[in-house]
C-alpha positions as CSV (number, residue, x, y, z in Angstrom):
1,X,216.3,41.5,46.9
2,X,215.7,45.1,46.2
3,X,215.4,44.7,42.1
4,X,212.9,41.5,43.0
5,X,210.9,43.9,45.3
6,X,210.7,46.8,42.8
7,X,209.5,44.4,40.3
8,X,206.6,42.8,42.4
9,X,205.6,46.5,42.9
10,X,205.9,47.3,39.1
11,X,203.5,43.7,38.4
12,X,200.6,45.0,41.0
13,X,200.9,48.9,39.2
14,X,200.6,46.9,36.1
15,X,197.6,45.2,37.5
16,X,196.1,48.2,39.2
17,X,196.3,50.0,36.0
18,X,194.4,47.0,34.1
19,X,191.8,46.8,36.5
20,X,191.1,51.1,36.1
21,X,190.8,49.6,32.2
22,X,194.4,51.6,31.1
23,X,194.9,48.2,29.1
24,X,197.7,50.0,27.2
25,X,199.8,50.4,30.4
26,X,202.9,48.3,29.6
27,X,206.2,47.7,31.8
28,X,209.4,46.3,30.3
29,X,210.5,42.8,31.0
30,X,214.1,42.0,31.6
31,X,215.7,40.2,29.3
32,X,216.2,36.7,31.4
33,X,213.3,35.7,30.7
34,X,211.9,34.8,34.5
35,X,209.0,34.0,36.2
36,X,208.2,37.2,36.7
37,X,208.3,38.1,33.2
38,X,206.3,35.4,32.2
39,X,204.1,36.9,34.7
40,X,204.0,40.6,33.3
41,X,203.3,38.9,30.0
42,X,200.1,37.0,30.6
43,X,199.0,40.6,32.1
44,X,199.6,42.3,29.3
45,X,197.7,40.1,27.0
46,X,195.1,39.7,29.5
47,X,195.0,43.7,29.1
48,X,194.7,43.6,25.2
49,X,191.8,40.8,25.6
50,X,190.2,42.5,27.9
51,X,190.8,45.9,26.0
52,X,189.7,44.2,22.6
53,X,186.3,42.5,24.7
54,X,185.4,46.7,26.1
55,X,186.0,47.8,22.4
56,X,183.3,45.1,20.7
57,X,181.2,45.8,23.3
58,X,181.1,49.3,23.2
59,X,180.3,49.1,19.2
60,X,177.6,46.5,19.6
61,X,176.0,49.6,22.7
62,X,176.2,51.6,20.0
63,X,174.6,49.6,17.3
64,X,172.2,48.6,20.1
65,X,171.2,51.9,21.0
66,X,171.3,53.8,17.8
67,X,168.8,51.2,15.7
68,X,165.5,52.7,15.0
69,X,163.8,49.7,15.4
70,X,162.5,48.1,18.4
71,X,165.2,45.5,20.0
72,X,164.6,43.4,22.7
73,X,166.5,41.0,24.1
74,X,165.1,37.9,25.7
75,X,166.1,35.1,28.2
76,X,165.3,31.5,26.7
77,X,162.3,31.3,29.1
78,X,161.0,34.4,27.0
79,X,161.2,37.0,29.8
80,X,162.9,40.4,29.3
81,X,166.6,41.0,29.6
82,X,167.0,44.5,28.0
83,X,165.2,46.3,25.3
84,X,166.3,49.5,23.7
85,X,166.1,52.8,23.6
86,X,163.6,52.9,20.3
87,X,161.2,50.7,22.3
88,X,161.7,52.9,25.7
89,X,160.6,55.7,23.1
90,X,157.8,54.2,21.3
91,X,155.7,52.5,23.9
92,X,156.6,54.5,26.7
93,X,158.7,51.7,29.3
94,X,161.8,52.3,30.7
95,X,163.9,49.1,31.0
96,X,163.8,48.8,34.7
97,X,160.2,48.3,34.5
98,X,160.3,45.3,31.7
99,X,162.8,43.1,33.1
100,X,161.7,39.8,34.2
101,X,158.0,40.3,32.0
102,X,156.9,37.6,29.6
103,X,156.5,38.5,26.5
104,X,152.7,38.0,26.1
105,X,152.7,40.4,28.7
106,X,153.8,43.5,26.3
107,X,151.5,42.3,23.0
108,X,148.0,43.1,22.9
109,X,145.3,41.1,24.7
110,X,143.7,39.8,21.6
111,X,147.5,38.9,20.0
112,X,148.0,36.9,23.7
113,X,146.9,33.4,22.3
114,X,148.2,33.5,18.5
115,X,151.6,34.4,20.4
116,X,151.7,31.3,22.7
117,X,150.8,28.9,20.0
118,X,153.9,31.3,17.9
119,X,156.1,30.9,20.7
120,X,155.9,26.7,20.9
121,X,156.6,26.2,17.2
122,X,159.2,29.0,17.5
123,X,160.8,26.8,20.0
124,X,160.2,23.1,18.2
125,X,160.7,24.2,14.6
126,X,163.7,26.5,14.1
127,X,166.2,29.3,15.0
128,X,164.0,32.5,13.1
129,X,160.5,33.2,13.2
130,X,158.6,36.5,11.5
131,X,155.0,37.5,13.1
132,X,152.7,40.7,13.0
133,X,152.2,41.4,16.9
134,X,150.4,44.3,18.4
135,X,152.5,45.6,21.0
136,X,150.5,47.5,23.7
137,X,152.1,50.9,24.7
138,X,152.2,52.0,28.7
139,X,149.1,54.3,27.8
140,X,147.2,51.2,27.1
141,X,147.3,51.6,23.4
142,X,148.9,49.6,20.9
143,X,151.0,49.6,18.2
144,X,151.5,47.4,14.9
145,X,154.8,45.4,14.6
146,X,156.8,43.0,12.5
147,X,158.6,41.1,14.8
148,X,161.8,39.0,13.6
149,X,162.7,35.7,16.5
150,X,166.0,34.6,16.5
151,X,168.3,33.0,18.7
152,X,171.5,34.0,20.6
153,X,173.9,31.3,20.8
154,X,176.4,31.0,23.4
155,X,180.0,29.7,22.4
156,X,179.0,26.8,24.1
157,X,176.2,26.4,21.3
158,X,173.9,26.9,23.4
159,X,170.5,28.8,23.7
160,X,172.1,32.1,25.6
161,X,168.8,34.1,24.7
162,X,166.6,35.4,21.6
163,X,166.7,38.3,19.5
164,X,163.3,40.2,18.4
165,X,163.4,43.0,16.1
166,X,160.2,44.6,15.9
167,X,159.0,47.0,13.6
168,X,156.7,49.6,13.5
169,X,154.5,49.2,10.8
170,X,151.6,51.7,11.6
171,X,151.9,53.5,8.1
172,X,152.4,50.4,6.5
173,X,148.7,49.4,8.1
174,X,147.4,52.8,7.5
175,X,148.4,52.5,3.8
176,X,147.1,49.6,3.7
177,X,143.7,50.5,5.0
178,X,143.4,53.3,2.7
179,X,144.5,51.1,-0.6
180,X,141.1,49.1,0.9
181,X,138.7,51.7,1.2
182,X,139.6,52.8,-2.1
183,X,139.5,49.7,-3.6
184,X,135.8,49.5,-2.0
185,X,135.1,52.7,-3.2
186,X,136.1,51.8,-6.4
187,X,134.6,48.7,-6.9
188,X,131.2,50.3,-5.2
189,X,131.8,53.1,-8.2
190,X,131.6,50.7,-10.7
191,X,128.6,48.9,-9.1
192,X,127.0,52.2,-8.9
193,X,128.3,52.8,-12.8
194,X,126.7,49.4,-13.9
195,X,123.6,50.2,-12.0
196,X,122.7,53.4,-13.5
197,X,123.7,51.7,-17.4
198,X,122.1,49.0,-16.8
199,X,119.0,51.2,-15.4
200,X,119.4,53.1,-18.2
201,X,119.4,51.0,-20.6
202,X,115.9,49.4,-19.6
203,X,114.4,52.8,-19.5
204,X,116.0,53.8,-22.7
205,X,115.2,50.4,-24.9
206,X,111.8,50.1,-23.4
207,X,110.0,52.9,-25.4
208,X,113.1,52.7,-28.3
209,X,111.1,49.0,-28.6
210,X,108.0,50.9,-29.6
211,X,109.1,53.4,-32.1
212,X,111.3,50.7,-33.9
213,X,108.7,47.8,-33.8
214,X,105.8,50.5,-34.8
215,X,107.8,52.0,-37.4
216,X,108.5,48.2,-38.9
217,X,104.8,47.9,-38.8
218,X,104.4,51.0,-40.4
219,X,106.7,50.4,-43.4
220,X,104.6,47.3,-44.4
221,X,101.4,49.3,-44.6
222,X,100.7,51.4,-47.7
223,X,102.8,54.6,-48.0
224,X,103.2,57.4,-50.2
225,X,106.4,57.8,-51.5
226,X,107.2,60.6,-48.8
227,X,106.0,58.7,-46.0
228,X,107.8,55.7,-46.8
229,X,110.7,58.2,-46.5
230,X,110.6,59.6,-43.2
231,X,109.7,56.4,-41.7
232,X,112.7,55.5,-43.1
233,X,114.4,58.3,-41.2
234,X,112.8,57.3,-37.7
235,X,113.7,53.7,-38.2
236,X,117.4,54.9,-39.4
237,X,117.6,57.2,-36.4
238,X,116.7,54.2,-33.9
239,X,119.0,51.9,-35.3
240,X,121.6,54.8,-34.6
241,X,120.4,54.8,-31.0
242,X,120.4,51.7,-30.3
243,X,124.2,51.2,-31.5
244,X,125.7,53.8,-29.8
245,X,123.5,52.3,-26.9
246,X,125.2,49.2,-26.9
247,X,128.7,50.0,-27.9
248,X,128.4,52.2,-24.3
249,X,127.5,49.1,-22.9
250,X,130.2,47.0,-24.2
251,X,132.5,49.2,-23.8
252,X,131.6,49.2,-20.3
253,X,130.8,45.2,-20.2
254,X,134.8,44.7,-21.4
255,X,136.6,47.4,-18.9
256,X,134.7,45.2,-16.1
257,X,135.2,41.6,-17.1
258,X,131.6,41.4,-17.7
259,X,131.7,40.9,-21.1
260,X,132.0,36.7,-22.7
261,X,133.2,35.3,-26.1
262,X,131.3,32.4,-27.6
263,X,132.8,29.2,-28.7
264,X,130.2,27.7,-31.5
265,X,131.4,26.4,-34.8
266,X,130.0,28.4,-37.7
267,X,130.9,29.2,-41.2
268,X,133.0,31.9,-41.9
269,X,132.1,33.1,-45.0
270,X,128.3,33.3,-45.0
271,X,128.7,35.0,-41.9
272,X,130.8,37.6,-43.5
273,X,128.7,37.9,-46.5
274,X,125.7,38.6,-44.1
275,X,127.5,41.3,-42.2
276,X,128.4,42.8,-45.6
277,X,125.2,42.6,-47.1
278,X,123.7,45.9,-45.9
279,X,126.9,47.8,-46.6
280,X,127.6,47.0,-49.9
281,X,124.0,48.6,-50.4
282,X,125.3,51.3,-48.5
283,X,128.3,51.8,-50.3
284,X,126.5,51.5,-54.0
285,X,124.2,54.6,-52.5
286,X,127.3,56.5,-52.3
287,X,128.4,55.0,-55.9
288,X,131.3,53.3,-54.3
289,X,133.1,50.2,-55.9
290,X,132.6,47.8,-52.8
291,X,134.5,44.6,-53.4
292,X,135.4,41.2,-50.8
293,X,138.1,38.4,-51.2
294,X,138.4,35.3,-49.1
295,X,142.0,33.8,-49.1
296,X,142.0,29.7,-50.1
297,X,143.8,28.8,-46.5
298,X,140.4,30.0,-45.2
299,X,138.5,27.0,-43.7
300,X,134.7,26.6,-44.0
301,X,133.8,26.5,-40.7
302,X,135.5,27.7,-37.3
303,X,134.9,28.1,-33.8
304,X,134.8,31.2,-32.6
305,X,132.1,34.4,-31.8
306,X,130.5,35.0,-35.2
307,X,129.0,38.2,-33.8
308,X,132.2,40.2,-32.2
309,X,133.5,39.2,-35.0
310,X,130.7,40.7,-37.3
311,X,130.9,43.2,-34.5
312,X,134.7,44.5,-35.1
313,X,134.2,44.2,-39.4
314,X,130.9,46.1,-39.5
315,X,132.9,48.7,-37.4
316,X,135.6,49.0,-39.6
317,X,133.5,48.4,-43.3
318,X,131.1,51.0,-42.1
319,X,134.1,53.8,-40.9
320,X,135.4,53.0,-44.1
321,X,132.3,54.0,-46.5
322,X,131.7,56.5,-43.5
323,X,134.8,58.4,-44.6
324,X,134.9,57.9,-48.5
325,X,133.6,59.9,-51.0
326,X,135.0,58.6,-54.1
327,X,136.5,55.6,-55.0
328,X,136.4,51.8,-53.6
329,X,136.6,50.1,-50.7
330,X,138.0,46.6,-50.3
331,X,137.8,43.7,-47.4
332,X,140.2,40.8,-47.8
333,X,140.0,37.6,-45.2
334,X,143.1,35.1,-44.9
335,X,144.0,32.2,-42.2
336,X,147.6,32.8,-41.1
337,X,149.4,29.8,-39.1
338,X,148.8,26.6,-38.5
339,X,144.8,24.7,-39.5
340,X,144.2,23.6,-36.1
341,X,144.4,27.2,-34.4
342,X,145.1,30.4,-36.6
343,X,145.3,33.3,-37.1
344,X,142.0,34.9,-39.0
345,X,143.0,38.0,-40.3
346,X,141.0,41.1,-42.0
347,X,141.4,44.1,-44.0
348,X,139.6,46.6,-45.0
349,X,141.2,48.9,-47.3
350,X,139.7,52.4,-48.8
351,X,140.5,55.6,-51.0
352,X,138.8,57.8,-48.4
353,X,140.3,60.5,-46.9
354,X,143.0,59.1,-44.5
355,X,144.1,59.7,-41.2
356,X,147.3,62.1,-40.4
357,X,150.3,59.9,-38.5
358,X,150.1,62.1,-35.6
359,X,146.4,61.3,-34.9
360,X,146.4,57.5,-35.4
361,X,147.1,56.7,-31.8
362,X,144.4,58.9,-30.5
363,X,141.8,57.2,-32.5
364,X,141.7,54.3,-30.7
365,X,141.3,56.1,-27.6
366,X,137.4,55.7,-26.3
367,X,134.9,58.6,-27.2
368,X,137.9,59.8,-29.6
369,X,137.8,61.0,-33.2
370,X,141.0,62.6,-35.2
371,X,139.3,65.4,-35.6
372,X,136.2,67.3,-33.8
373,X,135.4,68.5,-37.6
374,X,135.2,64.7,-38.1
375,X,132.5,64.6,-35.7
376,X,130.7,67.6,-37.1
377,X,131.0,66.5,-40.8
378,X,130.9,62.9,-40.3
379,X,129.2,61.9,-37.0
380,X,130.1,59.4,-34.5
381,X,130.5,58.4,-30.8
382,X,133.9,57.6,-31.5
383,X,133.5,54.1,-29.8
384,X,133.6,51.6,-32.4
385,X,137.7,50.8,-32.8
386,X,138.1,51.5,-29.1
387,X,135.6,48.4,-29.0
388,X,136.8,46.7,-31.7
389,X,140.7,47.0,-30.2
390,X,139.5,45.8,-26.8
391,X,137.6,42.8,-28.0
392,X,140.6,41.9,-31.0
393,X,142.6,41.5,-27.9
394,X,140.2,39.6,-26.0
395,X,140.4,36.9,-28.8
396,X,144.4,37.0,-29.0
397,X,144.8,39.2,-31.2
398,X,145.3,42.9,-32.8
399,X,144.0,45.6,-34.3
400,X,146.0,48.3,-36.8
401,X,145.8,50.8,-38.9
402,X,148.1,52.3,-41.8
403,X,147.2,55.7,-43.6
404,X,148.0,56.4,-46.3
405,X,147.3,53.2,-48.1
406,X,150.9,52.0,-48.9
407,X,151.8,53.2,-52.4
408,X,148.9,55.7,-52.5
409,X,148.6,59.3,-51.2
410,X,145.4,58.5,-49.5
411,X,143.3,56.4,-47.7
412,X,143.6,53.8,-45.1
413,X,144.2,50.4,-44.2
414,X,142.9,48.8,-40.9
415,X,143.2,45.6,-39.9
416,X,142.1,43.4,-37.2
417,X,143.3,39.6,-36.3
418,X,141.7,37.1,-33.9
419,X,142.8,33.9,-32.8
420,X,140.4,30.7,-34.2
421,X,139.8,27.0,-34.2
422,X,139.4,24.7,-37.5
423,X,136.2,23.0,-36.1
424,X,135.7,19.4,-37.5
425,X,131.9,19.7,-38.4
426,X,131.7,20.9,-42.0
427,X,128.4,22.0,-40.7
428,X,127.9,25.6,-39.9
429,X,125.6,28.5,-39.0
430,X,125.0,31.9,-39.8
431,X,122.6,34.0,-38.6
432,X,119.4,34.6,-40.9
433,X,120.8,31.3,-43.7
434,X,117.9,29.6,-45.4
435,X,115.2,31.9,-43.5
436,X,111.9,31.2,-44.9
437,X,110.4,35.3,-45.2
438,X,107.1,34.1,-45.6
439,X,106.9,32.5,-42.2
440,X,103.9,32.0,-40.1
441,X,102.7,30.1,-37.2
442,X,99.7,27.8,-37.2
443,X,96.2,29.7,-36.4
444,X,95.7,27.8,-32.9
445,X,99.5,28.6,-31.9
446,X,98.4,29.8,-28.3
447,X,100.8,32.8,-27.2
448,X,101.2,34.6,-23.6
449,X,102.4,38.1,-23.8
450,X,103.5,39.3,-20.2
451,X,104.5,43.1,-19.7
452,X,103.3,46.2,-17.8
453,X,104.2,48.3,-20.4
454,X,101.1,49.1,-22.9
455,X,102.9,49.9,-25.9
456,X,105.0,46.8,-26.1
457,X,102.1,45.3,-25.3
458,X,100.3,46.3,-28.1
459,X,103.6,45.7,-30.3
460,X,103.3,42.2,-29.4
461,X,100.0,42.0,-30.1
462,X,100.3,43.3,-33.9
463,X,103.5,41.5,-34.7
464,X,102.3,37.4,-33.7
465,X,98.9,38.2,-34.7
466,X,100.2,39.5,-38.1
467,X,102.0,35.9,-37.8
468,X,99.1,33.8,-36.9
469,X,99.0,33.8,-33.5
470,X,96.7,34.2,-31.0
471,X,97.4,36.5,-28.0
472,X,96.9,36.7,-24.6
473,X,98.4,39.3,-22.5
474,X,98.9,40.1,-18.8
475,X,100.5,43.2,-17.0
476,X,102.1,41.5,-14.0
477,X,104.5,38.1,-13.2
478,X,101.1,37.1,-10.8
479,X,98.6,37.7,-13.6
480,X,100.6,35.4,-15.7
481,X,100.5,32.8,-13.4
482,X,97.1,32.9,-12.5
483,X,96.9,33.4,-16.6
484,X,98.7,30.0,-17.6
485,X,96.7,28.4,-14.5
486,X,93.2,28.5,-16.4
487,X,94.6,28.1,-20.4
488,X,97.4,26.4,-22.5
489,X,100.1,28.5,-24.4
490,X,102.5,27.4,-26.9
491,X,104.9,30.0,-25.8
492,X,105.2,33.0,-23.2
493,X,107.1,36.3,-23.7
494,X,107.8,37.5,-19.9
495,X,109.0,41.1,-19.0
496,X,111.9,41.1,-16.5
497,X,110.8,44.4,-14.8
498,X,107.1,44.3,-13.3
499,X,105.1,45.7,-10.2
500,X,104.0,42.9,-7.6
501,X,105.5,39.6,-9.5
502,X,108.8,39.8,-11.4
503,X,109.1,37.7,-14.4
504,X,112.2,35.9,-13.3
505,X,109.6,35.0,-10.3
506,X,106.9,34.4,-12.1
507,X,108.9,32.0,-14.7
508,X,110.3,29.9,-11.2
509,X,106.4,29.8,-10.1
510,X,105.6,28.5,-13.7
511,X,108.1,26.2,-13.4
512,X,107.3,24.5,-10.1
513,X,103.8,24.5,-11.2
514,X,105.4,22.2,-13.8
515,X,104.2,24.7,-17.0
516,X,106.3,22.6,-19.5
517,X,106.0,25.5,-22.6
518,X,108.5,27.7,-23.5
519,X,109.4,30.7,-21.8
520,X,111.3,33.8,-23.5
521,X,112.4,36.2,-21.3
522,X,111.1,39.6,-23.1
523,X,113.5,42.5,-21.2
524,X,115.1,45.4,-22.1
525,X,118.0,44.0,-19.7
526,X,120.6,43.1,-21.9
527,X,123.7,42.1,-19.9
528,X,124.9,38.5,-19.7
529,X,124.7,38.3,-16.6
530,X,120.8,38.8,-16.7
531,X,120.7,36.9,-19.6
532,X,122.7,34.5,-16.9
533,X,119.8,35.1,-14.1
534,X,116.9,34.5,-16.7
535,X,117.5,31.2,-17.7
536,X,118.5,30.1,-13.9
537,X,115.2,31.3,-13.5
538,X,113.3,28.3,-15.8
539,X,113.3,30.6,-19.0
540,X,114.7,29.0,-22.5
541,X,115.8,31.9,-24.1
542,X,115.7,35.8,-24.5
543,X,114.6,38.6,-26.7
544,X,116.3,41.8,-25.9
545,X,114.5,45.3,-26.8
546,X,114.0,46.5,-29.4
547,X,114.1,43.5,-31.4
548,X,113.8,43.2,-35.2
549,X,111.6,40.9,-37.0
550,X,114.4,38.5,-37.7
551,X,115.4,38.1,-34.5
552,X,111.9,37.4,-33.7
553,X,111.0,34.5,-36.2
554,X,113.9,33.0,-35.5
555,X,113.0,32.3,-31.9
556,X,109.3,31.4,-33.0
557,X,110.9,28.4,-35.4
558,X,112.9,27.1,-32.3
559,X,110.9,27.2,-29.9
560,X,107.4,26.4,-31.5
């Protein structure tokens, strides 16, 4: 009775101990194997349970209170259970105070109905849910947060609650606000840049349209020999001008995506040969052997842009006489790949001076020579193979260089390749093929020149009346219409830039006035875009300035 009694005292120690939580307190059993022991037993493992239970849920405290981010925990109704200490911290609660609150009554006021409608999918659609919420703070601020739903599952598999872990993402926003502004200040930069070039570019071609369309009328007058000469020189220097003015503008149409590739069918060769014309002149001045080839894969008519094309050989035919003194120079076109789209590839090889290995990355950099003695001996904007590069790879393809010329101690080899169709049409054009010189327009061709600039007034004037017209002018969009109101014209020439009317109004007026004649925008602006805006505006074509004779005619034959 006594051993019984000491071992009923021994069980409720044992139990006392497991209650205080000394889950390792152990007594021995005897070695029957009683009631008793099976008693002591199902204590001790009731201890370890209970022991193993306090240990996981001291680590999950700690992993509960220790995260940085935000935790809350939530009953399935969506109230507040517990949240922890990074949230206490952050918005300034204490836990006491959230318990039993809704959640739409800790997010912002103008969050409050996105959440509700975030809340009923969250609980029709899924266990996990991720949603930006702005959490307001006790001061009655807020804070930005990606919040992560998901549920807690009893064992039961059951809803027991739902987990959020929200982060604060206020430097994400900030980031992200600043990445904006500069974006905007960017892109209102490069408006701002486009502007001013395309502002300067009107004021610059304006009166450049005068001293090359005066110095073109000049050179058909009688000259002495010395006269002839320097009027050669101004006429020289303004075709120097104008092609540094529009490489700048390329230059600055391709960085901005402003600048578009033709797809007309035209024949590759006499377009070639017309580009080369004037520079094998050039290059006999110099008393260079100037020489072409055209490979036999090379069809007879593709689609493409005749003029970048022109555009990227002229750059690199006139660099190469630009840089030879003595010897040849050499341009070689092939087709490489398949008929129906290739691979139009040209060379241009010379014996001038070469370009040192070290320099001939740099030289395709923009406003970039080799040298700055190049510049001073040679000349140069450096623009022309940053150009040509840029638009090479706008058609798919590439643009090279290797100095020395392989097998010679001199010289170099540049190459550019662009990416063409065979077109079906046998038929092609080229710019300036089976121009009549002699041209002129009937005496009663009627002709309406509008601009408020005198001297390209008086330009026009000269040049159609030296072709047969008959002129009328006016100095304003309004005086045109008023002008074409009272008399018939064959054709109009209308400014873009005028006081009072603008021409691109004055050519809608015109048009809803139903004036049925021809209408050739007559601008300085010479984007494509304004191009773009000028024919949306009623007009058939445009004339950019300065314009040459050629270019001229060849809107008089079309249009008249």
């Amino acid at each position: 009775m006594k051993v019984l009694q000491e071992r009923i005292e021994e069980i409720i120690t044992l139990i006392a101990e497991v209650a205080n939580g000394n889950f390792d307190y152990e007594i021995d059993t005897s070695e029957t194997g009683d009631e008793l022991d099976a008693i002591i037993s199902g204590i001790s493992m009731l201890g370890q349970e209970l022991k193993n239970s306090t240990v996981s849920r001291d680590f999950m405290q700690s992993i509960y209170r220790g995260v940085v981010d935000m935790l809350l925990i939530l009953n399935p109704d969506f109230t507040v259970r517990n949240v922890n200490e990074a949230y206490e911290e952050l918005l300034g609660y204490q836990e006491e105070e959230l318990k039993g609150l809704h959640l739409s009554e800790l997010v912002h006021e103008h969050d409050k109905p996105a959440l509700m409608n975030l809340l009923e999918n969250f609980q029709d659609k899924g266990k996990y849910l991720n949603v930006e919420l702005s959490l307001s703070t006790k001061q009655e601020h807020s804070i930005p947060a990606s919040c992560s739903f998901s549920y807690l599952m009893s064992n039961e598999k059951e809803v027991d609650g739902i987990l959020v872990i929200a982060k604060d993402i206020t430097e994400i926003k900030k980031k992200e606000r600043e990445l904006k502004d500069a974006k905007n200040k960017a892109e209102a930069a490069s408006e701002a840049k486009s502007n001013f070039l395309s502002s300067m570019s009107h004021e610059i071609r304006t009166p450049l349209n005068g001293v090359m369309g005066f110095t073109g009328l000049l050179m058909e007058t009688d000259l002495s020999e010395s006269q002839a000469h320097y009027v050669h020189l101004i006429r020289t220097s303004g075709s120097t001008l104008t092609r540094l003015l529009n490489d700048i503008l390329d230059l600055h149409r391709i960085e901005s995506d402003k600048l578009f590739l033709e797809m007309i069918p035209f024949n590759i060769r006499e377009s070639v040969l017309s580009n080369l014309e004037p520079y094998r002149q050039l290059a006999q001045s110099k008393n260079l052997s100037f020489t072409y080839s055209f490979s036999e894969s090379l069809p007879a008519v593709v689609l493409g842009d005749p003029t970048r094309i022109g555009q990227m050989l002229i750059n690199l035919v006139s660099n190469a006489i630009k840089f030879t003194e003595h010897g040849s120079v050499h341009v070689h076109l092939e087709a490489v790949g398949e008929q129906e789209e290739f691979k139009l590839k040209c060379t241009v090889t010379d014996t001038g001076i070469g370009i040192p290995e070290e320099k001939q990355a740099i030289i395709f950099d923009s406003f970039t020579q080799s040298d700055q003695s190049v510049t001073r001996n040679y000349g140069g904007s450096g623009l022309g193979l940053s150009i040509s590069r840029k638009l090479a790879s706008l058609m798919q393809g590439k643009l090279g260089v290797a100095s020395p010329v392989p097998g010679q101690p001199n010289g170099s080899c540049f190459w550019f390749s662009v990416t063409l169709k065979s077109a079906q049409s046998q038929e092609g054009s080229s710019k300036n093929a089976d121009i009549d010189t002699e041209f002129k327009l009937q005496k009663d061709t009627q002709i309406l020149v509008v601009d408020d600039n005198a001297l390209n007034v008086m330009l026009m004037e000269d040049v159609l009346g030296n072709l047969g017209a008959t002129v009328t002018t006016a100095q304003s969009g309004k005086e045109a219409v008023e002008t074409a109101r009272l008399k018939s014209f064959d054709l109009v020439f209308m400014d873009i830039e005028m006081p009072n009317m603008n021409g691109l109004e004055a050519a809608m007026l015109l048009r809803n006035l139903n004036f049925s004649s021809p209408i050739i925008a007559f601008s300085a602006n010479a984007y494509k875009d304004d191009i773009q805006k000028s024919i949306e505006a009623g007009m058939n074509d445009h004339l950019c300035k300065p314009f040459d004779s050629d270019e001229l005619t060849d809107l008089l034959r079309k249009w008249i």
